[in-house]
VEXDREN-2710 file (C-alpha; in Angstrom, 1 decimal):
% VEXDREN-2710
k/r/px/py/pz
1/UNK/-32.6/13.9/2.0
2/UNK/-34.4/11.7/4.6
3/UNK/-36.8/13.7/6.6
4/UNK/-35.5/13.3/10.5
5/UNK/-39.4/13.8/11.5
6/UNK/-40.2/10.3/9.7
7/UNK/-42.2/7.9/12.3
8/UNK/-42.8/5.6/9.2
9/UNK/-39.1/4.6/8.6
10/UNK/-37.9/2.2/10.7
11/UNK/-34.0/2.1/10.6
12/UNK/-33.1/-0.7/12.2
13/UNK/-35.3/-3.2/10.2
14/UNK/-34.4/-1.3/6.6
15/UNK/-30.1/-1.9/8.1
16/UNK/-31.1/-5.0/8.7
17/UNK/-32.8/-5.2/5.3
18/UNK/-29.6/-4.2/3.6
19/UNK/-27.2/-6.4/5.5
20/UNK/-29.0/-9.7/4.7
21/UNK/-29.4/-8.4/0.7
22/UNK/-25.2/-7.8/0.8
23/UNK/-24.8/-10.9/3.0
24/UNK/-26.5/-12.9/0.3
25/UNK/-25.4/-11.7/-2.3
26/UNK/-21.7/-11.9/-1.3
27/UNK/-22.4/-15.3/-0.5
28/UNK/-23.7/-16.2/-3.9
29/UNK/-20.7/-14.5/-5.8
30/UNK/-18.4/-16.7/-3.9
31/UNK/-20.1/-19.9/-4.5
32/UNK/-20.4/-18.7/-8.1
33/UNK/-17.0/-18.1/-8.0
34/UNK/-15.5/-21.1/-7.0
35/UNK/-15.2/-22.7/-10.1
36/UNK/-12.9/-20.1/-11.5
37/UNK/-10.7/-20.3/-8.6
38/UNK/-8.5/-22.7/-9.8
39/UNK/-8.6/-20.9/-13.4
40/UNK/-7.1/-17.6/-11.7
41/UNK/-5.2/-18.7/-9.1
42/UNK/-1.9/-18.3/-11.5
43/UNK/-3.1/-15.1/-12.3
44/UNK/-3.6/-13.6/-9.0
45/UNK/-0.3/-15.1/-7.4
46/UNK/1.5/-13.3/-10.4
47/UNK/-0.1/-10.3/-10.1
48/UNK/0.3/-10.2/-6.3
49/UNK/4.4/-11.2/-6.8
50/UNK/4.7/-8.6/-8.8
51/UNK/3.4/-6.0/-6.3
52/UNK/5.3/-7.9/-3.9
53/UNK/8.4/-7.0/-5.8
54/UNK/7.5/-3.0/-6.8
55/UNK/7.1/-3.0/-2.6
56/UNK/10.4/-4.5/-2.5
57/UNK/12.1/-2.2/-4.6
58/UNK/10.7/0.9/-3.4
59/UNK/11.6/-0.3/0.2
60/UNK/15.0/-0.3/-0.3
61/UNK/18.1/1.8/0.9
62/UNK/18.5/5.0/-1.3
63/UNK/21.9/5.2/-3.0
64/UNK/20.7/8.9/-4.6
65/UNK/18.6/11.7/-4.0
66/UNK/17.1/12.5/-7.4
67/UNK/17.7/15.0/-10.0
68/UNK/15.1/17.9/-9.3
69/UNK/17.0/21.7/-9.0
70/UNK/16.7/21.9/-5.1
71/UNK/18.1/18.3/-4.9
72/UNK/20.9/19.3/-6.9
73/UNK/21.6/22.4/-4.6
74/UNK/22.2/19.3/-1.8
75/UNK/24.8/17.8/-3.9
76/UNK/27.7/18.3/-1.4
77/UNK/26.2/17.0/1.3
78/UNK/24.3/13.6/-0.5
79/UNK/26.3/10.9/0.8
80/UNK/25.6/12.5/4.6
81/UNK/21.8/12.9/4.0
82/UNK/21.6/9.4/2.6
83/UNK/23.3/8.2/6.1
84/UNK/21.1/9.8/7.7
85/UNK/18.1/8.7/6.1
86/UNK/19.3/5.0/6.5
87/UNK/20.0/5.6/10.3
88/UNK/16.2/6.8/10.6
89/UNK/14.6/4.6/8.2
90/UNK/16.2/1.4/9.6
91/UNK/13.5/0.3/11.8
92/UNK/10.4/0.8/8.9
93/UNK/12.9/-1.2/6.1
94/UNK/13.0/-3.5/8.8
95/UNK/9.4/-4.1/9.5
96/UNK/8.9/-3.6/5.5
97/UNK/10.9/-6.6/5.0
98/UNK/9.3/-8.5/7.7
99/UNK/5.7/-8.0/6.1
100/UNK/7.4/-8.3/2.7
101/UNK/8.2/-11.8/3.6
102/UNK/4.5/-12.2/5.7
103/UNK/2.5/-11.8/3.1
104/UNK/4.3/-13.9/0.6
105/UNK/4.1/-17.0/3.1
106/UNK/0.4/-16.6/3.5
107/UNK/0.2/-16.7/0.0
108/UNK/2.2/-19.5/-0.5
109/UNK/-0.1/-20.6/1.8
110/UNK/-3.5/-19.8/0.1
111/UNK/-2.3/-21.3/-2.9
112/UNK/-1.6/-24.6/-0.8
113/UNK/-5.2/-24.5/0.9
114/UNK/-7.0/-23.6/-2.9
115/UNK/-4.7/-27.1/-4.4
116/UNK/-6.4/-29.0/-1.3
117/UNK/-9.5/-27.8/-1.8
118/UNK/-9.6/-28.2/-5.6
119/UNK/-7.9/-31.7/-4.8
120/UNK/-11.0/-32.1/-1.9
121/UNK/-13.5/-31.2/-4.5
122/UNK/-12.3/-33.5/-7.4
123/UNK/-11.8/-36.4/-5.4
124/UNK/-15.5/-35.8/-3.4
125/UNK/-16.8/-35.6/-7.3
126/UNK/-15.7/-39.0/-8.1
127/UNK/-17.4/-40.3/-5.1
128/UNK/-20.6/-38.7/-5.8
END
């Protein structure tokens, strides 16, 4: 525990402290980094595809209502509750879709501006 009645610690200068260690450091792992960028770049869009997909799916209009006991008890009236839940849910599939499609244009975009830069940084090391 830090003792509230400390003069000695100054705060401000130790958060200060701590910002410029994680500043620098954060820098350095990305300039380390940017070598492998063009190494993973495959790897991330793939991974992040496949998210995009799982999102997809699981954003998509119910055509059941599961097979749990209490479900099963709602039977009769399934096709009305999945109406229902459509109707309600429109707007959100809606704006699910619409950042759905967001995010894969910005990365179809990052993966434009990481070819440009590795294209920038090959033809700046033939220069050198």
């Amino acid at each position: 525990m830090i003792d509230d009645g400390n003069r000695d610690l100054d705060v401000t200068a130790l958060m200060a402290k701590v910002h410029e260690q994680i500043g620098g450091n954060f820098a350095a792992s990305l300039v380390s980094s940017a070598g492998s960028i063009e190494a993973d770049i495959t790897t991330l869009v793939a991974g992040m595809e496949e998210a995009l997909q799982a999102a997809e799916s699981a954003s998509a209009v119910r055509t059941s209502l599961g097979k749990s006991p209490m479900v099963r008890r709602l039977q009769p009236f399934q096709g009305l509750i999945l109406r229902a839940l459509a109707y309600i849910l429109r707007d959100q599939r809606n704006v699910n879709a619409a950042l759905i499609e967001a995010l894969r244009k910005s990365m179809r975009l990052n993966v434009r501006l990481a070819e440009e830069l590795d294209r920038l940084k090959t033809g700046q090391s033939r220069t050198s």
